[in-house]
C-alpha positions as CSV (number, residue, x, y, z in Angstrom):
1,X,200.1,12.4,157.6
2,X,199.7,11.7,160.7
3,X,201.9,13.2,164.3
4,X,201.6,12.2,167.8
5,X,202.9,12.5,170.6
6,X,202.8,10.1,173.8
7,X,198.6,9.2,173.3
8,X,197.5,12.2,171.8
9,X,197.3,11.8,167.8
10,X,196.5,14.2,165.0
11,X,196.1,14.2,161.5
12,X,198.1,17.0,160.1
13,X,196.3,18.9,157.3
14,X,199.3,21.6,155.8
15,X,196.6,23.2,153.7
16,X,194.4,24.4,156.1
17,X,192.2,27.7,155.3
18,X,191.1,29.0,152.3
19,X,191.8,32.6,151.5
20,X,189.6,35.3,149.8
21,X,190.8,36.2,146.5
22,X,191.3,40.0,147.2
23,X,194.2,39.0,149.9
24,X,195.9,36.4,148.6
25,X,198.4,38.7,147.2
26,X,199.4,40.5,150.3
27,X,199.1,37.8,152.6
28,X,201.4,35.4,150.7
29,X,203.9,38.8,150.5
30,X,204.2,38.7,154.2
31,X,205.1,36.9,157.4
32,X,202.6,35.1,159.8
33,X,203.9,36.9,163.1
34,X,200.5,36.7,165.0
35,X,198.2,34.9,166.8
36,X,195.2,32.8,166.2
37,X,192.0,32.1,168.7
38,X,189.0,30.2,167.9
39,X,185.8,31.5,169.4
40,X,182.6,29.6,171.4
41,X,180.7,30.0,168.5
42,X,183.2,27.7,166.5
43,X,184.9,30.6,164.0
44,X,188.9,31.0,163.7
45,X,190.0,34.1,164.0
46,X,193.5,35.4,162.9
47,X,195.4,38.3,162.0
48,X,196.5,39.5,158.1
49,X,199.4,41.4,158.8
50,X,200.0,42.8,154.9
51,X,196.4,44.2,154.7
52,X,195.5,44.8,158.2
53,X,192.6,43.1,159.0
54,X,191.6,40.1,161.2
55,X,190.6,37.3,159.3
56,X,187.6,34.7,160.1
57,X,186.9,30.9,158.9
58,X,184.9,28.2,160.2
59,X,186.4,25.4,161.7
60,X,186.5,23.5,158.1
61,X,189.0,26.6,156.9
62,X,185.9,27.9,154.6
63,X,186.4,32.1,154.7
64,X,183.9,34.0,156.7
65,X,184.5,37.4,156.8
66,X,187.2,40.0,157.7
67,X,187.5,43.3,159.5
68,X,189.8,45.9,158.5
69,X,192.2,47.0,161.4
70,X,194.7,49.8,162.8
71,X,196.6,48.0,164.3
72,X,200.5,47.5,162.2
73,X,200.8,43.4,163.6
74,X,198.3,41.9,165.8
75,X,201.1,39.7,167.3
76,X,198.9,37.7,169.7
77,X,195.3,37.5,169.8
78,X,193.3,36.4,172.6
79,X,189.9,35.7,174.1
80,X,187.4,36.2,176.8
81,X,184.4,36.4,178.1
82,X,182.5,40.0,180.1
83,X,179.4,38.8,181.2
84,X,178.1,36.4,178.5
85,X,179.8,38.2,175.7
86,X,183.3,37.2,174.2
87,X,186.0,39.5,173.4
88,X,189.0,39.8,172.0
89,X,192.4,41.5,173.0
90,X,195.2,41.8,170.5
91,X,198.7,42.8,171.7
92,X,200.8,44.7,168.9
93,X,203.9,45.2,169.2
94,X,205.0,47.5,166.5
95,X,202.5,50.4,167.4
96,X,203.1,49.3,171.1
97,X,199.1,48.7,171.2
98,X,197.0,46.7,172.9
99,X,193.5,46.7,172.7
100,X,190.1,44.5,173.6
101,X,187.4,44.7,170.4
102,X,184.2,42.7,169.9
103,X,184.4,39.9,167.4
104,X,183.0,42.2,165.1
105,X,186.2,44.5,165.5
106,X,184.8,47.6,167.5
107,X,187.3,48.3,170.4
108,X,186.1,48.7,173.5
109,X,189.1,49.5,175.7
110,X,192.8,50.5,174.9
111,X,195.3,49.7,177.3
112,X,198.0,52.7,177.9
113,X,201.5,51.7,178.2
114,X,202.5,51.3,181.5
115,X,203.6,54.3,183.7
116,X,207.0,52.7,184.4
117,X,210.4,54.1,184.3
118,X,211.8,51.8,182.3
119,X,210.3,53.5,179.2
120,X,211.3,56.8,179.8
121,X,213.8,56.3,176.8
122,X,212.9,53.1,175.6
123,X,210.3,51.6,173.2
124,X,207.0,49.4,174.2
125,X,206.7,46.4,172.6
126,X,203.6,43.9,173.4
127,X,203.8,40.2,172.5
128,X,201.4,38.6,174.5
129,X,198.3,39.0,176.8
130,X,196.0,37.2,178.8
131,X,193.2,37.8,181.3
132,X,192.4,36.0,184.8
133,X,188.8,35.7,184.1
134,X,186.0,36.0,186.0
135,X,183.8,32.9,184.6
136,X,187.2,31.0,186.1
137,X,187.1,32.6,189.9
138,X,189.7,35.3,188.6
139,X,189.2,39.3,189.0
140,X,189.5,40.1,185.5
141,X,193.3,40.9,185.6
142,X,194.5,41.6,182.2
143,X,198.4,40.8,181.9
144,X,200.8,42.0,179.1
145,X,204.1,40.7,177.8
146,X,206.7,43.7,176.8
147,X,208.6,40.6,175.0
148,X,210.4,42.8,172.2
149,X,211.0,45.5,174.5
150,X,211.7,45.8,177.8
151,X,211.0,42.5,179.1
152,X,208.6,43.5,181.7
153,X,205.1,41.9,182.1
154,X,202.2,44.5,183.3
155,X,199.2,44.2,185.0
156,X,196.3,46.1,184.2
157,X,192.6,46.0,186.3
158,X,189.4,44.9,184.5
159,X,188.7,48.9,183.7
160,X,192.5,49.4,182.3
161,X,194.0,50.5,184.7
162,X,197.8,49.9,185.0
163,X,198.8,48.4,188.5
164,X,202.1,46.8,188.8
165,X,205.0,45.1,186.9
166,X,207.1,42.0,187.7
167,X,210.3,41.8,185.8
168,X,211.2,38.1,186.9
169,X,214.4,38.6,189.3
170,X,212.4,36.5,192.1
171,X,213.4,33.7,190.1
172,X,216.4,31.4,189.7
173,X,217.6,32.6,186.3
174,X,217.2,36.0,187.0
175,X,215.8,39.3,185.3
176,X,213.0,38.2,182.0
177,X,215.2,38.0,179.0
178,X,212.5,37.8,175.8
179,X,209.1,37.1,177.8
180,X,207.5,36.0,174.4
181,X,204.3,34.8,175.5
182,X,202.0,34.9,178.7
183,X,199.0,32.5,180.1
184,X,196.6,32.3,182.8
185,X,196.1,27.6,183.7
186,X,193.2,27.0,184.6
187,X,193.7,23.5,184.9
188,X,193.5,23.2,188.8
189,X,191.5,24.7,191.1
190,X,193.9,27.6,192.0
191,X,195.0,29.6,189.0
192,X,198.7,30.1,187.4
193,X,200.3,32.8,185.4
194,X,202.6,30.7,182.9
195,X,205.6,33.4,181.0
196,X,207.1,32.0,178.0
197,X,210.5,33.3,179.4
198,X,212.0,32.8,175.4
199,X,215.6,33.5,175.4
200,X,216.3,32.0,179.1
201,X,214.9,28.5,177.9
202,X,212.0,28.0,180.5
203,X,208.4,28.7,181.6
204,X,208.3,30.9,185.1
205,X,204.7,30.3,187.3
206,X,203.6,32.9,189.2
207,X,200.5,33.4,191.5
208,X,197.8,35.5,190.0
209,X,199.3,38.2,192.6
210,X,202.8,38.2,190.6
211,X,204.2,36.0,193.3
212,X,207.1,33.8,191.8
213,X,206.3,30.0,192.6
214,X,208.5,28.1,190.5
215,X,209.7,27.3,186.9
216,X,210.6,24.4,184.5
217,X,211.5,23.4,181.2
218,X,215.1,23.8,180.7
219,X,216.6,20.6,180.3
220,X,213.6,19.8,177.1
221,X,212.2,23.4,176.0
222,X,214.8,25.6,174.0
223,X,212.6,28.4,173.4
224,X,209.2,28.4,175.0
225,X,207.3,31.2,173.0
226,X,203.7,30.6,174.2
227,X,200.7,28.2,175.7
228,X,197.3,26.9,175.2
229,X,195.0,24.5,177.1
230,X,193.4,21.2,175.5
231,X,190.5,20.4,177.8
232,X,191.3,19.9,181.3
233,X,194.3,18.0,181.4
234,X,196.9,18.8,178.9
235,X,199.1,21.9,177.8
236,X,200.6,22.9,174.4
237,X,203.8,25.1,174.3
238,X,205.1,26.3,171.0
239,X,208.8,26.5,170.1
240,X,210.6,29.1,167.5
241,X,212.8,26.1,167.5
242,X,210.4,23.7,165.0
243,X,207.8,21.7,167.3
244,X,205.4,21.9,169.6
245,X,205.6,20.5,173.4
246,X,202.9,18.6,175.1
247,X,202.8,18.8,178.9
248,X,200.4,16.5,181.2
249,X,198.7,18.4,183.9
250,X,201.4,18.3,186.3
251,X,203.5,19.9,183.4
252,X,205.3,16.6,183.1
253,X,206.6,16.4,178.8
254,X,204.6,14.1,177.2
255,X,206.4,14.2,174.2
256,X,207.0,16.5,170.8
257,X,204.6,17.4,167.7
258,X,206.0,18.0,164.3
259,X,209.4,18.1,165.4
260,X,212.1,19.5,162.7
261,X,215.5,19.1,164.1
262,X,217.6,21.5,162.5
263,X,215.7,23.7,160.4
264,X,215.8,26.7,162.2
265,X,220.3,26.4,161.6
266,X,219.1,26.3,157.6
267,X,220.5,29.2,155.2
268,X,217.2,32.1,155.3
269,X,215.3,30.6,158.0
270,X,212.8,30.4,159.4
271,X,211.4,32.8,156.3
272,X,213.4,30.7,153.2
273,X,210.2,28.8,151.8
274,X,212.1,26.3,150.1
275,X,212.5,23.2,151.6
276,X,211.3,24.2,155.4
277,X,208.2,23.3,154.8
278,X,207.5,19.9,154.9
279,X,204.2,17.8,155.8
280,X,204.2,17.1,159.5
281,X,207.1,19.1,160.3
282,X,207.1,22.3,161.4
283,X,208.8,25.1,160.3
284,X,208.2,28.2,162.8
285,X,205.0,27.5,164.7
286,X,203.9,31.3,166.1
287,X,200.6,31.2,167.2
288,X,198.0,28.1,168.5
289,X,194.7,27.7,169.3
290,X,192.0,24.8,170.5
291,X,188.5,24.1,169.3
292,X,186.5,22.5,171.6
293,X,186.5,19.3,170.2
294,X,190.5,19.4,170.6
295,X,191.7,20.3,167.5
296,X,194.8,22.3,166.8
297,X,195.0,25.0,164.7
């Protein structure tokens, strides 16, 4: 089976991963509401929300390893570099967590929720995070989605420290209603915060200052949820709504992958197994990575 969209092509392989026998249980007994990363060194990392743990394959889908975890739900995973090391951050958004651990699973930091009023009677939730990095001319901002919760996005220094909050009324469709997902583009020489602004149906850009430059999206995104990069040209925004989006580099669509019009208005969905899943359709795509040879996981 085979999906495209505009030049790009892939060949979709629905069976991807092979699990190890002691988890198969719990992870076929719960939903995939997390993120997935693949590292330099070529492994795929993701998170097993039943068991907690973060899983690890090759690029092939052959099982690796796992490390047992405290988090509740790694929602979104993501990577980068210190130095020559890589790490990851995982943003949780049940225990209101977020954390940066070696590959290996030690944590290193632990980022406190924000000092902000808006959570003197309300709950943290994290969704998403990212980090302007310094291998990319950035400062090693880290930047945190309250997606579930307050729809706030945080800014924390490269030590943890928590130093401001935008909350999106700069732009045209107002106050951040479901900021699912968050991404620093490095596409062009001067760096871009993208928010997956969910529920408003549109991605908001912002300088890596929290300065509100623009946003897009609304007449062909319904529900933007979160981005990745394929090499130095192209974007990739997931959907709750069935697809994937492919932008061009001046975040022009190039067209849809594995578009399923109408699932999500089907009796049990999106977590009714039968009949939503379908080869080269997609069902509730939550989650995306690239290797470096440009394949999508």
């Amino acid at each position: 089976m085979h999906v495209s969209a505009g030049h790009q092509h892939y060949l979709w392989q629905g069976e991807w991963g092979e699990f190890p026998e002691s988890e198969v249980h719990s992870i076929r007994a719960t939903h995939s509401h997390h993120g997935v990363v693949v590292t330099e060194r070529g492994e795929v990392m993701t998170f097993h929300k039943g068991n907690p743990s973060v899983l690890v394959f090759d690029t092939n889908g052959n099982f690796k390893r796992l490390w047992r975890s405290d988090l509740s739900n790694a929602h979104d995973l993501a990577l980068a570099k210190d130095g020559d090391t890589e790490y990851l951050w995982l943003a949780d958004n049940e225990s209101g967590r977020v954390i940066k651990t070696t590959l290996d699973g030690e944590t290193v930091m632990s980022l406190d929720r924000p000092d902000h009023p808006a959570y003197a009677d309300a709950d943290y939730k994290p969704t998403s995070v990212t980090v302007n990095q310094s291998r990319f001319g950035g400062n090693d901002d880290v930047w945190v989605t309250d997606g579930y919760g307050e729809s706030l996005i945080h800014r924390y220094d490269r030590k943890g420290s928590y130093l401001s909050t935008i909350d999106g009324q700069a732009g045209a469709a107002g106050r951040f209603n479901g900021p699912h997902g968050i991404w620093v583009d490095n596409r062009l020489p001067e760096p871009r915060l993208y928010v997956a602004d969910r529920t408003s149906a549109r991605v908001q850009v912002y300088d890596l200052d929290g300065n509100y430059q623009r946003e897009f999206g609304s007449d062909y995104m319904d529900s933007p949820s979160g981005f990745i990069n394929v090499g130095d040209q192209l974007m990739i925004v997931e959907h709750r709504g069935a697809r994937i989006t492919v932008l061009d580099a001046d975040d022009k669509l190039v067209g849809y992958l594995g578009e399923n019009a109408g699932v999500n208005n089907t009796e049990g969905w999106p977590n009714n197994e039968r009949g939503l899943h379908l080869p080269g359709k997609f069902n509730s795509p939550h989650g995306m990575a690239a290797d470096a040879d440009g394949h999508l996981y």
